[in-house]
C-alpha positions in Angstrom: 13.0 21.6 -17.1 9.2 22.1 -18.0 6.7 20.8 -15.4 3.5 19.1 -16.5 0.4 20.8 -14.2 -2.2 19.7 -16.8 -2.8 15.9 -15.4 -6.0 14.6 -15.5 -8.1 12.7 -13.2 -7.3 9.6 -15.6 -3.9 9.5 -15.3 -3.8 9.9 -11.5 -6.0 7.4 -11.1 -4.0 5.1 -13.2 -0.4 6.3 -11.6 -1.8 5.4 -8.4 -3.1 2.1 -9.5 0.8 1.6 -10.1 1.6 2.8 -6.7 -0.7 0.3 -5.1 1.4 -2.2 -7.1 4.8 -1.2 -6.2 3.5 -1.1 -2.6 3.4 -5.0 -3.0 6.7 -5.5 -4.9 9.6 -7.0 -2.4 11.2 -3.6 -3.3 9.2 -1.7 -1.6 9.0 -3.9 0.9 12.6 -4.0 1.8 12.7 0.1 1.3 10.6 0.0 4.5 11.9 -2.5 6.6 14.9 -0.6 6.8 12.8 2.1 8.5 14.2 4.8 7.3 12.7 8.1 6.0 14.1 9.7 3.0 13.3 13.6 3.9 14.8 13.1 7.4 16.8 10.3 7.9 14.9 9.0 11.0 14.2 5.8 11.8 10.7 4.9 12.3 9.0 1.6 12.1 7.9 0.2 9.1 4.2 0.7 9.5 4.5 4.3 10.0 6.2 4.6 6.5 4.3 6.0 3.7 4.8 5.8 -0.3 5.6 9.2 -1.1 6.1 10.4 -4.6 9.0 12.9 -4.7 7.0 15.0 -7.9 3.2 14.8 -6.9 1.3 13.1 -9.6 -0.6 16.1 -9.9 2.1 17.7 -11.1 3.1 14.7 -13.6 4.7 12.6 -11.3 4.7 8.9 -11.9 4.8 5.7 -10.0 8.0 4.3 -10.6 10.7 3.5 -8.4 12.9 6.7 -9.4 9.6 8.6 -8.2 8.5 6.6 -4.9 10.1 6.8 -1.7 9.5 5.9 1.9 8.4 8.8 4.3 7.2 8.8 8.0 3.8 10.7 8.4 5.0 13.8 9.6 7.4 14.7 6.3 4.7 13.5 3.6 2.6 15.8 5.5 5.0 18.6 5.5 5.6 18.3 2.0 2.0 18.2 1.1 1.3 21.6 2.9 4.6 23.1 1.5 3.5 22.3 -2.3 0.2 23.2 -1.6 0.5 26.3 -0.2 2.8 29.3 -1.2 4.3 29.0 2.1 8.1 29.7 1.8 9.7 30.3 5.3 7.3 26.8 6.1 9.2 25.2 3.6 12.7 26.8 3.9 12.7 26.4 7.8 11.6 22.6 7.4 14.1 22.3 4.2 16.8 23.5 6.8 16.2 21.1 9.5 16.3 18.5 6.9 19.5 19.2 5.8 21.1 19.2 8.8 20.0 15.9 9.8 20.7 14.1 6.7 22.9 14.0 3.5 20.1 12.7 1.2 18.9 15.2 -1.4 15.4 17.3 -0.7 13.7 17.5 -4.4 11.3 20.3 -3.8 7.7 21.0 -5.8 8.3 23.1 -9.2 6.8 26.1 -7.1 9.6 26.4 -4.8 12.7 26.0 -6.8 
């Protein structure tokens, strides 16, 4: 599977015109009100879900609802500084407390497959 990295600032900027969108949509909305963050499983309150896109839009991600899930603060921030930097026992020891705390699925960034 080939990973677009060429993306430019036009196509971000549209993609996350889109995720302002889905934001509105009542499936996003009931995503959230279940309170539930994909990477962890822990239940948080609604407001302190964010739209997360599993592949970054940087990396050719888009904003569809395949693409967009809810995450508390702290995972969308772990996952940021895991695809940012080349950081792999960051990522691996946080990819191992995920996985013991729930079933769902961790997609990583194209750098640490």
């Amino acid at each position: 599977m080939g990973w677009e990295t060429d993306v430019d600032e036009e196509q971000i900027r549209r993609e996350r015109g889109k995720a302002r969108a889905l934001r509105k949509q009542n499936w996003w909305k009931n995503r959230i009100d279940k309170g539930i963050c994909h990477y962890c499983g822990k239940s948080v309150t609604p407001k302190d879900l964010t739209l997360d896109h599993v592949v970054p839009l940087a990396r050719g991600g888009r904003s569809t609802k395949g693409n967009c899930v809810p995450a508390c603060k702290a995972c969308n921030n772990q996952k940021k500084i895991s695809c940012r930097w080349n950081g792999m026992s960051i990522y691996n020891d946080w990819r191992s407390k995920r996985n013991q705390t729930s079933s769902k699925l961790w997609v990583p960034c194209p750098d640490h497959t």
